[in-house]
C-alpha positions as CSV (number, residue, x, y, z in Angstrom):
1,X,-6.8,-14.9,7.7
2,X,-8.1,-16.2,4.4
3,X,-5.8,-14.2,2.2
4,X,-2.9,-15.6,4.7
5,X,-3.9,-18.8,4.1
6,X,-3.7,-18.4,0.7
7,X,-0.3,-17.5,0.6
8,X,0.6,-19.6,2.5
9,X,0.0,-22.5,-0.5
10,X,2.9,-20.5,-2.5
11,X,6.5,-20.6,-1.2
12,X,8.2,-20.9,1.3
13,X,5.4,-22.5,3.4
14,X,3.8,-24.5,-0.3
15,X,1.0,-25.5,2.2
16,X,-0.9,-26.1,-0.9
17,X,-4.1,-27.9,0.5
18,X,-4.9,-24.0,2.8
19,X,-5.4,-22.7,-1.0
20,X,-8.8,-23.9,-1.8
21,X,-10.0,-23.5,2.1
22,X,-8.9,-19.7,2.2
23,X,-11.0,-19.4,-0.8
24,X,-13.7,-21.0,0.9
25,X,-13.5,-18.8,4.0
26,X,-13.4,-15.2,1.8
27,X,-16.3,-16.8,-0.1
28,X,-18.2,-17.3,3.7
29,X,-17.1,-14.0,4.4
30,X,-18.6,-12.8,1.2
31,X,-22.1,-14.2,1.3
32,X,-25.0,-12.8,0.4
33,X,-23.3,-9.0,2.5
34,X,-24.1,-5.8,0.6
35,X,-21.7,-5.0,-2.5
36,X,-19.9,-2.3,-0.2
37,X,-18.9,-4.2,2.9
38,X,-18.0,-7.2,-0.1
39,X,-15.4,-4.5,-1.3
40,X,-14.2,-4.1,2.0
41,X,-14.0,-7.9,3.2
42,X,-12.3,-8.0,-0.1
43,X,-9.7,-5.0,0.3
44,X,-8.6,-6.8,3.3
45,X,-8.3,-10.4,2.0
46,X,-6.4,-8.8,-1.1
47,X,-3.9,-6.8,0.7
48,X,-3.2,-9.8,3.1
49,X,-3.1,-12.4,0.4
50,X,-0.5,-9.8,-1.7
51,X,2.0,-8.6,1.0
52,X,2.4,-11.9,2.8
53,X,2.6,-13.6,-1.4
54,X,5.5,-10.9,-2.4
55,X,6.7,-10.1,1.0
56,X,10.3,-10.4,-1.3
57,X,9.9,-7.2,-2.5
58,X,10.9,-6.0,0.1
59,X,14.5,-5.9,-1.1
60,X,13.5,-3.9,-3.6
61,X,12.0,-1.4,-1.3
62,X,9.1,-1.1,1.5
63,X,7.5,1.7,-0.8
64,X,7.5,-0.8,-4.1
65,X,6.0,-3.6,-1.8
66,X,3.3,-1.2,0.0
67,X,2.8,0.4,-3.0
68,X,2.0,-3.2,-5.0
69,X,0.0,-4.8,-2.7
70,X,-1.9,-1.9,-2.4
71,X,-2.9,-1.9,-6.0
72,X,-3.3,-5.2,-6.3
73,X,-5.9,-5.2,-3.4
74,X,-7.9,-2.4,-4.7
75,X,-9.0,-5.8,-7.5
76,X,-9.5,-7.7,-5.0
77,X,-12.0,-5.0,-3.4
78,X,-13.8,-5.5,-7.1
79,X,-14.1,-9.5,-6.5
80,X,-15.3,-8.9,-3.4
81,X,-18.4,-6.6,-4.3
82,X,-18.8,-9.3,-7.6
83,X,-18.7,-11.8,-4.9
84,X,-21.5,-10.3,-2.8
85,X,-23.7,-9.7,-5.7
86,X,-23.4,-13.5,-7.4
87,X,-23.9,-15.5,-4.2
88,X,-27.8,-14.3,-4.8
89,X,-27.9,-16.4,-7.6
90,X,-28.7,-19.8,-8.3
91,X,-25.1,-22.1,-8.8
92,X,-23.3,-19.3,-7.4
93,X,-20.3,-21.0,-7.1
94,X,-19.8,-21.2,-10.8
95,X,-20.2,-17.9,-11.4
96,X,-18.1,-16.6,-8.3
97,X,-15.1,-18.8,-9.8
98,X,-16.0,-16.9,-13.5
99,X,-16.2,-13.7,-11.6
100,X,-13.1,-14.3,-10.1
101,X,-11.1,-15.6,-13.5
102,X,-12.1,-11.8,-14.9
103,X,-10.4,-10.6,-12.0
104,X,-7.3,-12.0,-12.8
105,X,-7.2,-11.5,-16.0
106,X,-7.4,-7.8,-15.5
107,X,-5.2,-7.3,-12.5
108,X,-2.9,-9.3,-15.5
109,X,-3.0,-7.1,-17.8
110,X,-3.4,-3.2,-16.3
111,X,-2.1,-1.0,-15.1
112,X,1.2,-1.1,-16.3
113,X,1.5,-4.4,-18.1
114,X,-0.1,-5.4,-14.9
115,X,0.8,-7.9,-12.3
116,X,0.2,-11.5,-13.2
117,X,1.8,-13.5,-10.1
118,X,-1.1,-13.7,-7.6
119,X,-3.0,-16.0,-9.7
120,X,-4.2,-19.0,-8.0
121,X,-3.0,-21.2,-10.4
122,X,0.4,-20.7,-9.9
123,X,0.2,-22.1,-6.4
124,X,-0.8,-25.6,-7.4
125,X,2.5,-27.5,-8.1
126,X,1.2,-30.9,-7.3
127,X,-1.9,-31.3,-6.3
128,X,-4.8,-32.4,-8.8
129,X,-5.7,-29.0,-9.9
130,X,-1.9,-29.0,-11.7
131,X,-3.1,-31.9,-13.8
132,X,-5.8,-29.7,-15.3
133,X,-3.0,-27.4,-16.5
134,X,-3.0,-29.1,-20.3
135,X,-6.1,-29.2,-20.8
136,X,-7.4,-26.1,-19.5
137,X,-4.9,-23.6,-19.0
138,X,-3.8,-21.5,-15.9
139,X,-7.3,-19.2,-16.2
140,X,-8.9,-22.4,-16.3
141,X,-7.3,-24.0,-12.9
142,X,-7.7,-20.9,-11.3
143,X,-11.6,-21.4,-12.1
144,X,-11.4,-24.9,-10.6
145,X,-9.4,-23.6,-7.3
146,X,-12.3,-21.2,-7.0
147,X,-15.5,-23.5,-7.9
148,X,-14.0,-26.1,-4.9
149,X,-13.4,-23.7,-2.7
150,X,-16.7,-21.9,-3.2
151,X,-18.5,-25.4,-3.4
152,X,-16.8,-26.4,0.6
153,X,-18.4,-22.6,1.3
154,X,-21.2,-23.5,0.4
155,X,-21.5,-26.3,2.9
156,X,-21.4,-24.1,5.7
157,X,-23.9,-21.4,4.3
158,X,-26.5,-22.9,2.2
159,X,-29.3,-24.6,3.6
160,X,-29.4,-26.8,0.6
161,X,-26.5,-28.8,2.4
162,X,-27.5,-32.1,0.1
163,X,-26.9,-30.2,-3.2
164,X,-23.9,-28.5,-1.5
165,X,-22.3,-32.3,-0.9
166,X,-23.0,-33.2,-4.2
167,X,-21.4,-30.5,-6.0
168,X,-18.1,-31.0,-4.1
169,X,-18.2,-34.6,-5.0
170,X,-18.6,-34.0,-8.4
171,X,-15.7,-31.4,-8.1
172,X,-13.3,-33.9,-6.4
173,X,-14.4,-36.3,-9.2
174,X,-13.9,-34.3,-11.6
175,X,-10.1,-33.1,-10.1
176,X,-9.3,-36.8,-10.6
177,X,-10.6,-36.9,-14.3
178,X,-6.5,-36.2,-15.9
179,X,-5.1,-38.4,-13.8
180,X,-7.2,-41.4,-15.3
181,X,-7.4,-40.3,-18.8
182,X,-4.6,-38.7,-20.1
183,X,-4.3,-38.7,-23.8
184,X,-1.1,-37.6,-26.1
185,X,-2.7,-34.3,-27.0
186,X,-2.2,-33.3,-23.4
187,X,1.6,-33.6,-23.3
188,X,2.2,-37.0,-22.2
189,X,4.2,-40.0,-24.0
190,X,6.5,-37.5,-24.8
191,X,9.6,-40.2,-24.0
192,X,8.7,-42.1,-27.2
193,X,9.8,-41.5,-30.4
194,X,10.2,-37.9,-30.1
195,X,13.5,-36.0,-31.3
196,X,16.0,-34.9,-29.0
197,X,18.3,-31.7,-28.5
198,X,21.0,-31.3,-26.2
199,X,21.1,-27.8,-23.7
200,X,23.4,-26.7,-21.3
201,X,22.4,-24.1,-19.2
202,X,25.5,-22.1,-17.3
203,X,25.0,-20.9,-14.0
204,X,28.1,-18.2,-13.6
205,X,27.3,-17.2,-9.7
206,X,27.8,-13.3,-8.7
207,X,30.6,-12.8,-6.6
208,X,30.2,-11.1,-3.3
209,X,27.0,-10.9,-1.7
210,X,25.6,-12.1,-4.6
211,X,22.7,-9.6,-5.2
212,X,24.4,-7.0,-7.0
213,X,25.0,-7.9,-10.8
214,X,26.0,-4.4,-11.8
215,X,28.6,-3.7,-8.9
216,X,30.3,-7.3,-10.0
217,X,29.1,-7.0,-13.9
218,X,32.0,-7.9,-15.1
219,X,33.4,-11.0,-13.2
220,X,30.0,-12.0,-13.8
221,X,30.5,-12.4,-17.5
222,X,33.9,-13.8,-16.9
223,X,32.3,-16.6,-14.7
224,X,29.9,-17.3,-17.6
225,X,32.6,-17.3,-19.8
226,X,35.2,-19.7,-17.7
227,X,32.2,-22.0,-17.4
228,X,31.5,-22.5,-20.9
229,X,35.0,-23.0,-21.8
230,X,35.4,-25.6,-18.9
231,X,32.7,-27.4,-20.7
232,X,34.0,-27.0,-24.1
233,X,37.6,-29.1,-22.7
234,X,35.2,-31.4,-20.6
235,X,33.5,-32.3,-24.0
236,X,36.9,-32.5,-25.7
237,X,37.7,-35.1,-23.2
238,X,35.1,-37.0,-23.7
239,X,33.7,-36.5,-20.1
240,X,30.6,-34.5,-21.2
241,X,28.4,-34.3,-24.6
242,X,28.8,-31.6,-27.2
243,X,25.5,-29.4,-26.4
244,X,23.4,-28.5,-29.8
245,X,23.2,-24.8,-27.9
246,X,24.2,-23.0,-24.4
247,X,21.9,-20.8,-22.6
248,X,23.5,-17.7,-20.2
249,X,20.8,-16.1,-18.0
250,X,19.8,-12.7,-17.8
251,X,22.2,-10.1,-17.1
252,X,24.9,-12.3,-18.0
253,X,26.4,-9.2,-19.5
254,X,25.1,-5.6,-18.2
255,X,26.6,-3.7,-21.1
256,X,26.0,-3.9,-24.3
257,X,28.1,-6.7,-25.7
258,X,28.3,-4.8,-28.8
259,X,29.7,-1.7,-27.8
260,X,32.0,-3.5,-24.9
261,X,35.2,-4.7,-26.6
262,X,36.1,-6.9,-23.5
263,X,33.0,-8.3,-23.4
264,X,32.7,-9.0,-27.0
265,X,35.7,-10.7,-26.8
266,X,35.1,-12.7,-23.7
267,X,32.0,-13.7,-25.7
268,X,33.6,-14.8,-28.7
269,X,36.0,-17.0,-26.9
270,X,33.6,-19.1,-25.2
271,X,31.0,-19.4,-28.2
272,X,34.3,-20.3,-30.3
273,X,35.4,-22.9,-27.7
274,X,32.0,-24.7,-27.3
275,X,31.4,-24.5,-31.3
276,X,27.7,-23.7,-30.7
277,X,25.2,-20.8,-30.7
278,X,25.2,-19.1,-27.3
279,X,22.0,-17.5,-26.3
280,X,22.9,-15.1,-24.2
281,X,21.2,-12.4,-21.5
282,X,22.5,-8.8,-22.5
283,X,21.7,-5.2,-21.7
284,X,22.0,-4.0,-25.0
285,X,21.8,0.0,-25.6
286,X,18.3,1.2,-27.7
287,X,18.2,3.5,-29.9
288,X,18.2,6.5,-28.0
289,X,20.7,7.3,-25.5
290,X,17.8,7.0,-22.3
291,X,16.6,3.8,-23.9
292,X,17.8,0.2,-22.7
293,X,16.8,-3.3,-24.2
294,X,17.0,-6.9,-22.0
295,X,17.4,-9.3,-24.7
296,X,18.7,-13.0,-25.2
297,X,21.2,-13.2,-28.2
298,X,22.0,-15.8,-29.9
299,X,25.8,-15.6,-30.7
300,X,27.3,-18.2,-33.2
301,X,30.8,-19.5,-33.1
302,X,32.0,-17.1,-36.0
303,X,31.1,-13.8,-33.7
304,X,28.0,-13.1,-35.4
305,X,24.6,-12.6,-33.8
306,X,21.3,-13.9,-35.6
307,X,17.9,-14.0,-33.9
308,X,17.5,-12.0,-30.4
309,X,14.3,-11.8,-28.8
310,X,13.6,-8.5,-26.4
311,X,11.8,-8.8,-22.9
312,X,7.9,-8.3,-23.0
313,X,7.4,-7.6,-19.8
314,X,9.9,-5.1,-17.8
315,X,9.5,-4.1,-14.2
316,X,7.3,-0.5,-13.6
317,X,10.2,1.1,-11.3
318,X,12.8,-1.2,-11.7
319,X,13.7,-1.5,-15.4
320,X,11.8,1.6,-16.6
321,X,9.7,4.9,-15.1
322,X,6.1,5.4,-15.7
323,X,5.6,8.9,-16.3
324,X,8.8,10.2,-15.9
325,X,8.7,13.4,-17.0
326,X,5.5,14.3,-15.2
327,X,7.4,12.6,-12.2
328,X,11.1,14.7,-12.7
329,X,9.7,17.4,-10.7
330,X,9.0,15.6,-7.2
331,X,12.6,14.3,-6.0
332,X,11.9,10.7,-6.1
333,X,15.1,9.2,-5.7
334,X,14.1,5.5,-7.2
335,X,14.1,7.9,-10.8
336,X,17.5,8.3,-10.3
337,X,18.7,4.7,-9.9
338,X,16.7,3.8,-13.0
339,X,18.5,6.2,-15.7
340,X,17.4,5.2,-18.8
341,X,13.7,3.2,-19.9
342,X,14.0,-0.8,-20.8
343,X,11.6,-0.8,-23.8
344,X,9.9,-3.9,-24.2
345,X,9.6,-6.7,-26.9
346,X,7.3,-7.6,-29.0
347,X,8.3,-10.8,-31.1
348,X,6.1,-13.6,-30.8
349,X,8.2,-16.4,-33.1
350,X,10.3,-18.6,-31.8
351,X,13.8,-18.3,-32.1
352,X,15.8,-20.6,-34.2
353,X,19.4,-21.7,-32.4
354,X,20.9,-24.3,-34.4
355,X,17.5,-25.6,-35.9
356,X,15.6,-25.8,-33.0
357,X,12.5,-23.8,-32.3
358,X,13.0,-22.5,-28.6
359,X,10.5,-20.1,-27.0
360,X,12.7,-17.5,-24.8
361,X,11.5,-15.9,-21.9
362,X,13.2,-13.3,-19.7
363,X,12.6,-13.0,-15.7
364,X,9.4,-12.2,-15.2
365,X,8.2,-13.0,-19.0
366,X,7.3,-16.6,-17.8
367,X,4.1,-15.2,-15.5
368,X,2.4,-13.6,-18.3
369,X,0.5,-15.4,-21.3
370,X,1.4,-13.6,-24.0
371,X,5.0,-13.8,-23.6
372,X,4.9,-17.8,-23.7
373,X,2.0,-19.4,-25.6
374,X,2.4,-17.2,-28.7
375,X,6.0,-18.9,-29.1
376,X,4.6,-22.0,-28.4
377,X,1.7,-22.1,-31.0
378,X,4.0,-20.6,-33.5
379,X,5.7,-24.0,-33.5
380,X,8.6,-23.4,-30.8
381,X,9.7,-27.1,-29.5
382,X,10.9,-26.2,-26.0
383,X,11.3,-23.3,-23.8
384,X,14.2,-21.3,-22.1
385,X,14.1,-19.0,-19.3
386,X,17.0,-16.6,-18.7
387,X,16.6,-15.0,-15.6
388,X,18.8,-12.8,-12.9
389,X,17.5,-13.4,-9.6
390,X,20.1,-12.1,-8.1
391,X,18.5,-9.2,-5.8
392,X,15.9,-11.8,-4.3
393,X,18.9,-13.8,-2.9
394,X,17.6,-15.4,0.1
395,X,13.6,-14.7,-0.2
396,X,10.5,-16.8,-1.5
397,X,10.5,-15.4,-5.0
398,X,13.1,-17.9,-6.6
399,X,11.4,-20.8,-5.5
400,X,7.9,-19.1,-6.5
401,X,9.0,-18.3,-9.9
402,X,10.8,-22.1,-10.4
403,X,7.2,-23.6,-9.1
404,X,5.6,-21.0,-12.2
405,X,8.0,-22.6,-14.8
406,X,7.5,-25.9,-14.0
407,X,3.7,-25.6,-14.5
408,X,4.2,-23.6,-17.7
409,X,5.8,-27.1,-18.5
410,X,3.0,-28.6,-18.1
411,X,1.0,-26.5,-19.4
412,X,2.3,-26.5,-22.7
413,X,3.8,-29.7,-22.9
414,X,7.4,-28.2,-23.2
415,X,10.7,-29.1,-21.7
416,X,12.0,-25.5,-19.9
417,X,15.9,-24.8,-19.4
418,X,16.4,-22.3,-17.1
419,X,19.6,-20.2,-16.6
420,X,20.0,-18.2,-13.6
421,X,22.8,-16.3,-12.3
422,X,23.2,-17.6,-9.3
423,X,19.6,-19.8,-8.8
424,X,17.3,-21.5,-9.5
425,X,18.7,-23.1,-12.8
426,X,18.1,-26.6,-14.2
427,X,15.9,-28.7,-17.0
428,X,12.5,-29.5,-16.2
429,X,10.4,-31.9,-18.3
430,X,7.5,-31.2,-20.4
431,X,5.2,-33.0,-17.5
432,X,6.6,-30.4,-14.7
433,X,9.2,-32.6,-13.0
434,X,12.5,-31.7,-12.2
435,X,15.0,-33.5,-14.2
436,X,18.4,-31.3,-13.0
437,X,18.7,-28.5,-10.7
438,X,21.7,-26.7,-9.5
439,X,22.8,-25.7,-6.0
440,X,22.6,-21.8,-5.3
441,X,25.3,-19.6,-5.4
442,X,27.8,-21.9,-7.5
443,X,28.9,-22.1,-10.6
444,X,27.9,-24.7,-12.6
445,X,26.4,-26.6,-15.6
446,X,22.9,-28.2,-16.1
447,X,23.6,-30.8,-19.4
448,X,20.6,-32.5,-20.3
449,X,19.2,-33.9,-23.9
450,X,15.1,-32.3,-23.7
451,X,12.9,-33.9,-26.1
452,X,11.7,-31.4,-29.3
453,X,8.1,-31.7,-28.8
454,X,5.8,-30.6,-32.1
455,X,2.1,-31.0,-30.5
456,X,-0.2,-28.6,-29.0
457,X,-1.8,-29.2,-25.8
458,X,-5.4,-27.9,-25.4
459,X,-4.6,-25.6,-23.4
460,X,-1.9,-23.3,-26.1
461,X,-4.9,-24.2,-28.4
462,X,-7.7,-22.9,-26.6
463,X,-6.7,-21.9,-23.5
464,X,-7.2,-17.9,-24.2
465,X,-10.6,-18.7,-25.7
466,X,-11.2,-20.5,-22.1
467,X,-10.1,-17.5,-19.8
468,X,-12.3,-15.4,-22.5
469,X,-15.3,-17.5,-22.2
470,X,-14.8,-17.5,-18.4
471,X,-14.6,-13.1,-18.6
472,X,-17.5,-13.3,-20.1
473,X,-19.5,-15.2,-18.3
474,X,-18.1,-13.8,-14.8
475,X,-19.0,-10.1,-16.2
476,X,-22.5,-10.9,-17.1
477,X,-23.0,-13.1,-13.6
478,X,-22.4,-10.0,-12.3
479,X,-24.2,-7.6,-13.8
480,X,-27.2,-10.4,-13.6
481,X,-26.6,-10.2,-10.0
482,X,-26.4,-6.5,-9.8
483,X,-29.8,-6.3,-11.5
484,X,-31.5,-8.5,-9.2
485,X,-29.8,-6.9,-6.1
486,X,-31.3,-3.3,-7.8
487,X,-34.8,-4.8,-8.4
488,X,-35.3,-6.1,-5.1
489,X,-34.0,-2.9,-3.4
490,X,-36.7,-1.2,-5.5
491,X,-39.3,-3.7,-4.7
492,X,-39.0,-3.4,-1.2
493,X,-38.9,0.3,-1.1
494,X,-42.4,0.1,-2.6
């Protein structure tokens, strides 16, 4: 029920208040048991917490979303045994939310690029803990989620029920703290005296169904074409503002543009029409003939193509195959609808579209550090987002991955423009609110002027040293705990 509970703070339900309870309760569950049943009680509070979280992968496949949760669990079993072990220690609760910040962080990072979107912090939109995004970073709210959630444990386990109160108070005090003090370096007062750019984000729709780019590639890239020159004759009418740049989503074109005469053209038109750089979302062919690159291009007026940036992150099983060739052999038929390996990125500037410093991100990019906040401290002034959600039509994950951007707003202290094929697409500001969004399954334009912002919140500065700090100090809570657990094993055995 606790992992339940904690998806349940994430969309659709975004009960957001059950997040920091269901922590409490696996933390209950977890107290002071051996390491082995904590694994357990852990296994279980993963693998409900992941399948009812990405229950929209399911469109995908049952054996991706079995397979995933399954995985992700098996970290979960790890927090739990942590768990078990640190609530023998003095302060527990600060070393179970350490412990459980390392946990993260791994199940972020391997296997397979690993598998960033369970992270507590990303179901926070809104409440206090959101606030802390700036100064702290998403390891960092993830520790707070934790350390209240632990501390409203502790109320029911402890006997030390007057320390218990006191620590929660000094945690809902301390929730509070950015609300009352919120200085420049944090993002805020970004309306004054900071320079402008104007962004138009095309939404072309998929036709049909609307969950099958490839079947309907090609009207797609008409649609995104048609819309862009619709804006160009609004603007000539003087019923819209000349944008600075245009942003297509992902998959806006699924051949390679430069290999696809129609497309080329179709391109050309629109960027000619508007009279500004294009970035747009292309399958572009790699250098060998089972290679495939996801990349946002930005297209001047003239036809020519200057920076491009190349998604970090693709999907294990849906943009490339693990293993293949050890796979070949076993008649798996997802191998066959995945013919040739996206290779990922690895660029870390900015890109430069028509003098401004924007930090891309493709899809599933905008979960994962390293895609984002090395843009950002290498001086990019606002963020885009080109993204096809296209096969999640209908399910939670559109509104999950909107509620991650707008808190990677925050956290950096950028305006984001996201451009989706069909939804979610719109501005949001550099403190998380929503200035535009478009309806689902139209075509449309989001126009906005986002402000060009040059300083670092804490968080881009030091949030990795943060999450870091809080590996550390989780890892060595737990061996601390393990040592003491071993000791008095022996002792009592004597």
């Amino acid at each position: 029920m606790a992992g339940l509970a904690c998806a349940a703070a994430g969309a659709p339900l975004e009960l957001r208040w059950l997040l920091p309870l269901g922590v409490g309760a696996v933390v209950c569950a977890l107290h002071r048991v051996d390491a082995w049943r904590g694994g357990i009680l852990g296994y279980a509070f993963g693998l409900g917490y992941t399948l009812a979280l990405v229950a929209w992968m399911r469109v995908i496949g049952f054996d991706a979303w079995l397979l995933v949760s399954a995985v992700v669990a098996s970290y979960y079993a790890l927090l739990g045994a942590g768990v078990a072990l640190l609530t023998r220690l003095p302060g527990w609760p600060l070393w179970v939310a350490a412990w459980w910040v390392a946990v993260e962080t791994a199940m972020s990072a391997w296997p397979l690029g690993g598998f960033p979107w369970t992270r507590l912090a990303w179901s926070t939109l809104d409440t206090p803990f959101a606030t802390w995004l700036p100064w702290v970073g998403a390891s960092g709210v993830s520790f707070l989620v934790v350390v209240c959630g632990a501390a409203l444990g502790a109320l029911l386990v402890t006997e030390r029920r007057r320390a218990a109160v006191r620590a929660v108070a000094v945690v809902a005090a301390g929730l509070a703290l950015p609300a009352v003090v919120q200085p420049a370096s944090m993002g805020q007062g970004w309306q004054e005296g900071v320079p402008t750019a104007g962004v138009a984000a095309v939404q072309g729709d998929v036709p049909g169904e609307g969950n099958d780019v490839v079947a309907v590639h090609r009207e797609v890239t008409r649609n995104h074409v048609d819309a862009t020159i619709d804006l160009a004759r609004r603007v000539e009418r003087g019923e819209a503002d000349k944008p600075d740049f245009v942003v297509w989503p992902e998959n806006s074109t699924a051949v390679d543009p430069f290999k696809d005469s129609d497309t080329t053209t179709g391109i050309d038109a629109a960027a000619a029409a508007i009279g500004v750089p294009v970035l747009v979302g292309a399958i572009v062919d790699g250098d060998r003939p089972d290679e495939v690159l996801n990349q946002g291009l930005v297209w001047d007026p003239d036809g020519s193509v200057g920076e491009r940036y190349t998604k970090h992150h693709p999907v294990p099983f849906g943009e490339y195959v693990p293993f293949r060739d050890q796979l070949a052999g076993l008649q798996i038929g997802r191998l066959d609808m995945v013919p040739r390996d996206m290779v990922p990125g690895t660029r870390t500037e900015p890109l430069d579209i028509s003098g401004v410093r924007v930090a891309d991100l493709i899809c599933f990019d905008v979960a994962y550090d390293d895609s984002l906040i090395g843009q950002v401290r290498n001086g990019a002034q606002m963020i885009s987002v080109q993204t096809s959600n296209a096969s999640f039509t209908g399910t939670a994950q559109l509104e999950q991955q909107f509620a991650i951007t707008r808190l990677r707003a925050l956290e950096t202290g950028r305006a984001v423009v996201v451009a989706s094929t069909n939804g979610i697409s719109g501005v949001i500001g550099p403190d998380g609110q929503v200035v535009e969004r478009l309806p689902l399954r139209t075509t449309a334009v989001a126009l906005a002027s986002v402000p060009l912002v040059e300083r670092q919140t804490l968080a881009t500065r030091y949030g990795a040293m943060i999450r870091t700090g809080l590996c550390l100090v989780g890892a060595g809570a737990v061996l601390a705990g393990a040592l003491l657990a071993r000791s008095r094993c022996a002792g009592g055995a004597r």
